[in-house]
C-alpha positions in Angstrom: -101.2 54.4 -7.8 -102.0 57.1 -10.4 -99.7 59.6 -11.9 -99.3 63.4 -10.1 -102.2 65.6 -10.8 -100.2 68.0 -12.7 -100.1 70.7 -10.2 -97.4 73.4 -10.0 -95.6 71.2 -7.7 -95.0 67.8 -8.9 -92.4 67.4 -5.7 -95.2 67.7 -3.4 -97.5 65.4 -5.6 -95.3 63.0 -5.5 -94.3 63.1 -1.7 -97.9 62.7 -1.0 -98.1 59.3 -3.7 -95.7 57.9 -1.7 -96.9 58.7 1.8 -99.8 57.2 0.3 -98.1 54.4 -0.8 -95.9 53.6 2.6 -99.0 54.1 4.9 -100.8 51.5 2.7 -98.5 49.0 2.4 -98.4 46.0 4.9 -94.2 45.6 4.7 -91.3 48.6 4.0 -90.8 49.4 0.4 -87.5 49.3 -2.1 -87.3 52.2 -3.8 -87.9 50.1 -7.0 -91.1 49.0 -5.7 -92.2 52.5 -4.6 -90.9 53.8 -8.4 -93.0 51.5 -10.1 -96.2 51.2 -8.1 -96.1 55.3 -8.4 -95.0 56.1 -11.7 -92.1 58.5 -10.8 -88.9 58.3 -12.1 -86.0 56.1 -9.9 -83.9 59.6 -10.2 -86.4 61.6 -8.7 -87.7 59.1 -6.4 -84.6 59.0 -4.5 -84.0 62.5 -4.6 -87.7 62.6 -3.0 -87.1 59.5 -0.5 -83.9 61.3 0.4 -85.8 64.6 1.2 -88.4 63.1 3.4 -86.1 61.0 5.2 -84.3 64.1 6.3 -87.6 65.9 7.4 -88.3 62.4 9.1 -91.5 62.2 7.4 -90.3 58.5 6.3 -87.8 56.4 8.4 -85.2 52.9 6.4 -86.2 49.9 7.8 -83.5 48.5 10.2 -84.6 45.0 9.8 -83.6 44.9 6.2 -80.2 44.8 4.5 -81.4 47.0 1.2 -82.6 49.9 1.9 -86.3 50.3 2.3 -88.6 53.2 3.5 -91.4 52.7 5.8 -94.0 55.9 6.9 -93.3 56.5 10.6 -93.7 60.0 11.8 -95.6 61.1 8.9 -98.5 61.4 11.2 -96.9 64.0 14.0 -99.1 66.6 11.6 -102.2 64.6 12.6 -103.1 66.5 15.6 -102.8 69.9 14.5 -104.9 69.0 11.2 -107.7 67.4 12.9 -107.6 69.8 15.4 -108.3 72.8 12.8 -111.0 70.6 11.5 -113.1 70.6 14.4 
């Protein structure tokens, strides 16, 4: 996974690296693994994880005792985008 493109909003560039991340990834995440493969910083990492989990972009993993992130309804956007695309 690269670094952020260096937008204006590093936030967003980063919540889209790790929807990236999640949705390619055969098992949930730690947030040490998303951290490293991504680049970003464990501080803002969980401030970010923490954000999307409360927008219910990303959902923890039940099955697992440490906490771990896994895309779920990251894709409730799908419709509407592909929709505009046609």
């Amino acid at each position: 996974m690269t670094q952020a493109t260096g937008s204006k909003a590093p936030a967003i560039d980063h919540s889209v690296q790790i929807l990236d991340l999640l949705t390619a990834s055969a098992y949930p995440l730690t947030l040490s693994e998303i951290c490293e493969a991504t680049g970003i910083s464990p501080a803002s990492g969980h401030r970010i994880i923490n954000a999307m989990l409360s927008h219910q972009l990303i959902a923890r993993d039940p099955a697992r005792k440490r906490p771990t992130v896994s895309a779920q309804k990251s894709f409730r956007f799908l419709p509407a985008f592909t929709a505009n695309k046609a």
